[in-house]
C-alpha atoms as an extended CHARMM CRD file, in Angstrom:
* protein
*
        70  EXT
         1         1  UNK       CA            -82.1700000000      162.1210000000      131.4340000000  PROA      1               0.0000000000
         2         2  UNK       CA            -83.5650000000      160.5870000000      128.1220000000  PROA      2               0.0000000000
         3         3  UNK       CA            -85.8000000000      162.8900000000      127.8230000000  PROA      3               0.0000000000
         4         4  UNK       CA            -83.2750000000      165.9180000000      127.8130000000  PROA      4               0.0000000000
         5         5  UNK       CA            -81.1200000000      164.0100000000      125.2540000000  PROA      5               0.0000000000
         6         6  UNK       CA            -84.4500000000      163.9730000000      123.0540000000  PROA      6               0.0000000000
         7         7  UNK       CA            -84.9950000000      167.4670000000      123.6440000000  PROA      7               0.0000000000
         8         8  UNK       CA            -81.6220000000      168.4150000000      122.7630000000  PROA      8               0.0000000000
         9         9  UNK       CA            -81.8400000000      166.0700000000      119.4720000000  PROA      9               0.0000000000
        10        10  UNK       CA            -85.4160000000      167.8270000000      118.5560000000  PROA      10              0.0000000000
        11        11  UNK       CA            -83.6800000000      171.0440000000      119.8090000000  PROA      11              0.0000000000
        12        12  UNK       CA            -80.8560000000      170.5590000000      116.3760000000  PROA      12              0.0000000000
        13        13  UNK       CA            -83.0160000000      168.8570000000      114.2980000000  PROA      13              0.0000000000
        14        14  UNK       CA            -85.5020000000      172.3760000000      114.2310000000  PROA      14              0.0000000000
        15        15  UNK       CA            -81.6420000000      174.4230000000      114.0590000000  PROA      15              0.0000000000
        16        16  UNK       CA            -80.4690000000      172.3610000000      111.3940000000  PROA      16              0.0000000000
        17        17  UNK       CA            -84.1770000000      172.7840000000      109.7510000000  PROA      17              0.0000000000
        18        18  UNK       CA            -83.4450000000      176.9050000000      110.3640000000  PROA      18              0.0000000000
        19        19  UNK       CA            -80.1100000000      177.1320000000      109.1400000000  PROA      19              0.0000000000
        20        20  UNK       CA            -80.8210000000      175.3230000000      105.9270000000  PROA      20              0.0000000000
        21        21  UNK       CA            -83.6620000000      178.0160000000      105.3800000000  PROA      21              0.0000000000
        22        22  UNK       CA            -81.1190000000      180.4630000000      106.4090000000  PROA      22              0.0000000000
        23        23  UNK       CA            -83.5060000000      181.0710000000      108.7810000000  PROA      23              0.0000000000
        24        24  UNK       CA            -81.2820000000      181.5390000000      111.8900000000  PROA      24              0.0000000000
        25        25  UNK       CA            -83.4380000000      181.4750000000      115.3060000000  PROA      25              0.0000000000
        26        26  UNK       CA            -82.9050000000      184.0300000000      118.1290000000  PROA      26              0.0000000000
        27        27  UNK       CA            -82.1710000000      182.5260000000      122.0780000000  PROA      27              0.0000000000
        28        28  UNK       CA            -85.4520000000      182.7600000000      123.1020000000  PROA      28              0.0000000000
        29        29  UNK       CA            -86.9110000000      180.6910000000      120.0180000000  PROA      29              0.0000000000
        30        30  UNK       CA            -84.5190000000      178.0630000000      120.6970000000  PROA      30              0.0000000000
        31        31  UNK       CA            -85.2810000000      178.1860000000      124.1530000000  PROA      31              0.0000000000
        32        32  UNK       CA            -89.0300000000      177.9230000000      123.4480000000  PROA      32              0.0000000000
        33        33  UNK       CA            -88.5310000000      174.9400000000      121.2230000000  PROA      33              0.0000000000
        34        34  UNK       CA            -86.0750000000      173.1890000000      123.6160000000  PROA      34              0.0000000000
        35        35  UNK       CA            -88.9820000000      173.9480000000      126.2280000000  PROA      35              0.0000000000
        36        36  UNK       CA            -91.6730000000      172.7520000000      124.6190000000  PROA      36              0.0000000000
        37        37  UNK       CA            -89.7160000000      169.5670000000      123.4800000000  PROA      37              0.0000000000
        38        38  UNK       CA            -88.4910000000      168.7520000000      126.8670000000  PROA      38              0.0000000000
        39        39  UNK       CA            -91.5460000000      169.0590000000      129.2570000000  PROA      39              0.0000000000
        40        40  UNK       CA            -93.6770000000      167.7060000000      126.2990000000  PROA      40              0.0000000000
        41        41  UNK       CA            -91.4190000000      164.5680000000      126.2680000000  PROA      41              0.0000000000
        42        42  UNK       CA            -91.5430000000      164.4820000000      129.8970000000  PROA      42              0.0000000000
        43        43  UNK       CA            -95.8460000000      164.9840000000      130.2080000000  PROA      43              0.0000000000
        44        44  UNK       CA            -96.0620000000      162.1780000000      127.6240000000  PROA      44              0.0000000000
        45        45  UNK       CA            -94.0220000000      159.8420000000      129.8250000000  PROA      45              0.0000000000
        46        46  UNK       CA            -96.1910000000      160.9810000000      133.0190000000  PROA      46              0.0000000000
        47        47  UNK       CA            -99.4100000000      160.6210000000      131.1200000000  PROA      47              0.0000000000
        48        48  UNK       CA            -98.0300000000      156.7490000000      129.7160000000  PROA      48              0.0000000000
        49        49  UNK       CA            -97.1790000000      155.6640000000      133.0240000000  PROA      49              0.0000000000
        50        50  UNK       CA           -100.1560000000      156.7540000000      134.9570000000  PROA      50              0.0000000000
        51        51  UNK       CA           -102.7740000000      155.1380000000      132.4710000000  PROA      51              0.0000000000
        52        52  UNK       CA           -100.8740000000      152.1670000000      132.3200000000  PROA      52              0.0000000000
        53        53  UNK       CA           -100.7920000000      151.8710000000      136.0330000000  PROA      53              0.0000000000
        54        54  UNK       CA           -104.5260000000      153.2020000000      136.3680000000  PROA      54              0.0000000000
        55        55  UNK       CA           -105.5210000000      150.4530000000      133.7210000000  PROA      55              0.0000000000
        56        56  UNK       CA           -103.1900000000      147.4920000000      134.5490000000  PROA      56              0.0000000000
        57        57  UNK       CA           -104.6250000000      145.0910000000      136.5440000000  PROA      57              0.0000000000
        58        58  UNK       CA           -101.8860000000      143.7970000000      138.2570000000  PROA      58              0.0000000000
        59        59  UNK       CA            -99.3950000000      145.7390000000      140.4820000000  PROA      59              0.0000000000
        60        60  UNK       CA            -95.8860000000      146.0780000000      140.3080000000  PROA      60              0.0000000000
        61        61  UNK       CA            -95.4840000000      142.3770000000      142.3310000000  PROA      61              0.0000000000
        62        62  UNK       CA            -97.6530000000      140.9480000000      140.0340000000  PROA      62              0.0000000000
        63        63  UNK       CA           -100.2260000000      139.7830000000      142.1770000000  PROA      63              0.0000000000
        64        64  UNK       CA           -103.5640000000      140.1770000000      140.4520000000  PROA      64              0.0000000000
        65        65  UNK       CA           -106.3200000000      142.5050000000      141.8690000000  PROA      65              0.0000000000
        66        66  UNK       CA           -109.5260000000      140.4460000000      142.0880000000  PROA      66              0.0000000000
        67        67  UNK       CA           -111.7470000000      143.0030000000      143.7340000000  PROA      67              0.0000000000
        68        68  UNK       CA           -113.2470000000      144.4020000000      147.5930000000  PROA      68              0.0000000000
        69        69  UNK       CA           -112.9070000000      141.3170000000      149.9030000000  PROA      69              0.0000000000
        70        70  UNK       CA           -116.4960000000      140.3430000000      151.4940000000  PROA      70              0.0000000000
């Protein structure tokens, strides 16, 4: 959900950017912008969690991972 209210906020910041340009932009630009900024928003979050997960040495419980038991 936060990542569709940043999209949307991107979304009027690049209309707002338009419109002062008198630059107006068609459906499918704004479409391609709100795109871009939603599921770029959203890979960036998928990409943040996984590395911290991948590279985090502790899991979610906190119990540390010491290794292959012998």
């Amino acid at each position: 959900m936060i990542n569709f209210i940043r999209a949307l906020l991107l979304f009027f910041a690049v209309g707002l950017y338009h419109i002062y340009q008198k630059d107006f932009l068609s459906v499918w630009e704004g479409g391609v912008i709100f795109s871009i900024a939603f599921f770029g928003l959203t890979l960036k979050e998928i990409i943040e969690d996984y590395v911290e997960r991948a590279f985090n040495p502790e899991d979610p419980k906190g119990l540390v991972y010491r290794g292959p038991r012998a």
